[in-house]
N, C-alpha and C positions, 0 to 999 in steps of 0.2 A: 647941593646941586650936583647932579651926576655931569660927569666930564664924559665929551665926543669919544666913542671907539677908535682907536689910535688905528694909524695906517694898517700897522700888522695886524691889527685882531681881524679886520673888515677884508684883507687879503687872504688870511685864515679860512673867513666864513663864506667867501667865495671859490675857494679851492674844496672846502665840504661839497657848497652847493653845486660844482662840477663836477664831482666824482659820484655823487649821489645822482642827477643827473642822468648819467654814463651807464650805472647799475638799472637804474628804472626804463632806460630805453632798450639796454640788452637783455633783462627780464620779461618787459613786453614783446620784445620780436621773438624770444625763446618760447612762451605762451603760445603767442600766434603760431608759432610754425608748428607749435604742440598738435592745437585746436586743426590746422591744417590737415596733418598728419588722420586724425582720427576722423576727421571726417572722409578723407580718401578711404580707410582702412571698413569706414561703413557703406561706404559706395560699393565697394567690391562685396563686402557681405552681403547689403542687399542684392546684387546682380546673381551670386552663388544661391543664394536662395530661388530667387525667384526661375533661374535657371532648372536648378532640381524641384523647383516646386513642390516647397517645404512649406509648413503651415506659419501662419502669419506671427509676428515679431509677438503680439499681443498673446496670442497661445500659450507661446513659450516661453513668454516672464509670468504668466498663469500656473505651468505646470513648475518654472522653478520658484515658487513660493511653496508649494510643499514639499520639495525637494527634502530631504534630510539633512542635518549639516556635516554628516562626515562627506556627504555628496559634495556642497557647496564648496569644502573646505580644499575637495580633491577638482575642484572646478579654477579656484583659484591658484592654487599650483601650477595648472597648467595654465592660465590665463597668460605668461609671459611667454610660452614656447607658443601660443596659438597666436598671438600679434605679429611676432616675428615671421610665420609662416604667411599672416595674411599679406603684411608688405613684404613676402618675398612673392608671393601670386601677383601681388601689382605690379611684376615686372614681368614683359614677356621669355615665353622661353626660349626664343633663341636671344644668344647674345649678338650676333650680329644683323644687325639692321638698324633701321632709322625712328625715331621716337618722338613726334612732335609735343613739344613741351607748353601749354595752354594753359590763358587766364581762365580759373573756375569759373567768373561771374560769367563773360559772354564767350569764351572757345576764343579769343584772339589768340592767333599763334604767338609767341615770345620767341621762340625758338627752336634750333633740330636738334639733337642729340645724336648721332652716329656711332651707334654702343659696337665695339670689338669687344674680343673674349681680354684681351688686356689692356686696353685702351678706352675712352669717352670722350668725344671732341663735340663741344656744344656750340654752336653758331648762332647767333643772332640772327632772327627772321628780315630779312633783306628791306628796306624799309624803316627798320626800327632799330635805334640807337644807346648805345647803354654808355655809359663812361664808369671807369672803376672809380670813380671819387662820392659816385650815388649811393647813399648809404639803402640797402646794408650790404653792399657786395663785399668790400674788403672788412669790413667788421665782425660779417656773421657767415657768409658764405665760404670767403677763404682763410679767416685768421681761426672761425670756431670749427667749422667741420672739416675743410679739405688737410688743414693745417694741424686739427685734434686727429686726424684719421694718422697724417705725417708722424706725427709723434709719439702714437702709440707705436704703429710700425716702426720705427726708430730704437723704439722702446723694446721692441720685443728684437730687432735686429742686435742689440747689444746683449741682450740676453741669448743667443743663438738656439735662437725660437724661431726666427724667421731667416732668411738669406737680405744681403742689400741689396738686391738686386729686385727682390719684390716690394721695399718700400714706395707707399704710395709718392706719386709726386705729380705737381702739377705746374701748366704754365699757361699764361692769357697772354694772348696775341692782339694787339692794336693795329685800327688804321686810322688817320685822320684824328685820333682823340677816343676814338669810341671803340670798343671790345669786338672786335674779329671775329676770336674763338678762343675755347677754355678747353684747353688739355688734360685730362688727368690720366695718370698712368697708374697700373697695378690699384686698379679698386677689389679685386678679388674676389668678391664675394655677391651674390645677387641681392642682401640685406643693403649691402653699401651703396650700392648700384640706383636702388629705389631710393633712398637718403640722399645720396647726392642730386640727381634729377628732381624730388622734389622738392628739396630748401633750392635748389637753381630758381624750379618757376616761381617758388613765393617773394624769392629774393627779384627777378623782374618783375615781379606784380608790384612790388611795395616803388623799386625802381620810376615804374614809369609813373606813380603816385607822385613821386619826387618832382616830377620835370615840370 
């Protein structure tokens, strides 16, 4: 006759099944923001196309099937420096001005962005309420990117690669309960710029999912 799982074991198999858990929900919002990410990065491709009025998508997975493979191979090489540049195109070029930050599905604004050359102050669309306890703002928006950007700067500041004075840094502002504004300081770079503005929107989209 097998005996009941004792208090410990059953505390054990709950504390697996909460960190596994933990893993699976930060896995899926890394995915999605992935899936995000690319489909923005196709948006702007189509738009670049159809702007230069370049021949159609189907063409030219027609002409790269007989491409040769030292071709392909020198396609994939650069395939990393070509992403990089399309989400730095997806930010405008000047850095100062205002940047409304929009649900994909219907254009609802979320919020402003007020981009400086060293500064991004994001504001809540006037109306619409966010609190930092709605996942994933503190989980994925500022503990993995604002927080992963901190650290590397950090990282490279001890290395004297960087000054402290350009460490990225950021702060959220409350009123009432609900997020004011998001400050971040020394983004640096227009790659970063585009990353942070969009894990922001998908980070209120998933938000107002929550409420």
């Amino acid at each position: 006759m097998n005996s009941a799982p004792s208090a410990a074991t059953q505390e054990e198999e709950v504390k697996r099944a909460a960190e596994l858990k933990e893993y699976l929900e930060t896995r899926i919002s890394e995915l999605e923001l992935e899936l995000a990410h690319l489909k923005d990065m196709m948006a702007v491709i189509d738009a670049t196309l159809r702007r230069s009025s370049f021949v159609p998508a189907a063409v030219l997975r027609s002409s790269s099937e007989i491409a040769s493979s030292s071709m392909n191979e020198q396609k994939r090489s650069k395939a990393p420096k070509m992403a990089e540049a399309i989400a730095s195109a997806a930010v405008p070029e000047s850095n100062d001005q205002k940047r409304e930050l929009r649900r994909s599905k219907d254009g609802k604004i979320l919020a402003t962005a007020q981009i400086e050359p060293e500064k991004i102050v994001i504001v809540p669309d006037q109306g619409t309420k966010f609190s930092q306890i709605t996942p994933p703002f503190q989980s994925f928006f500022l503990n993995r990117i604002l927080k992963g950007y901190q650290t590397k700067d950090e990282e490279q500041s001890k290395s004297g690669s960087l000054s402290e004075d350009q460490v990225l840094s950021f702060n959220v502002q409350e009123s009432e309960g609900n997020i004011s504004s998001i400050t971040i300081t020394n983004y640096r770079d227009r790659v970063r710029l585009n990353e942070i503005l969009s894990t922001a929107t998908w980070a209120f989209t998933r938000m107002l999912e929550k409420r």
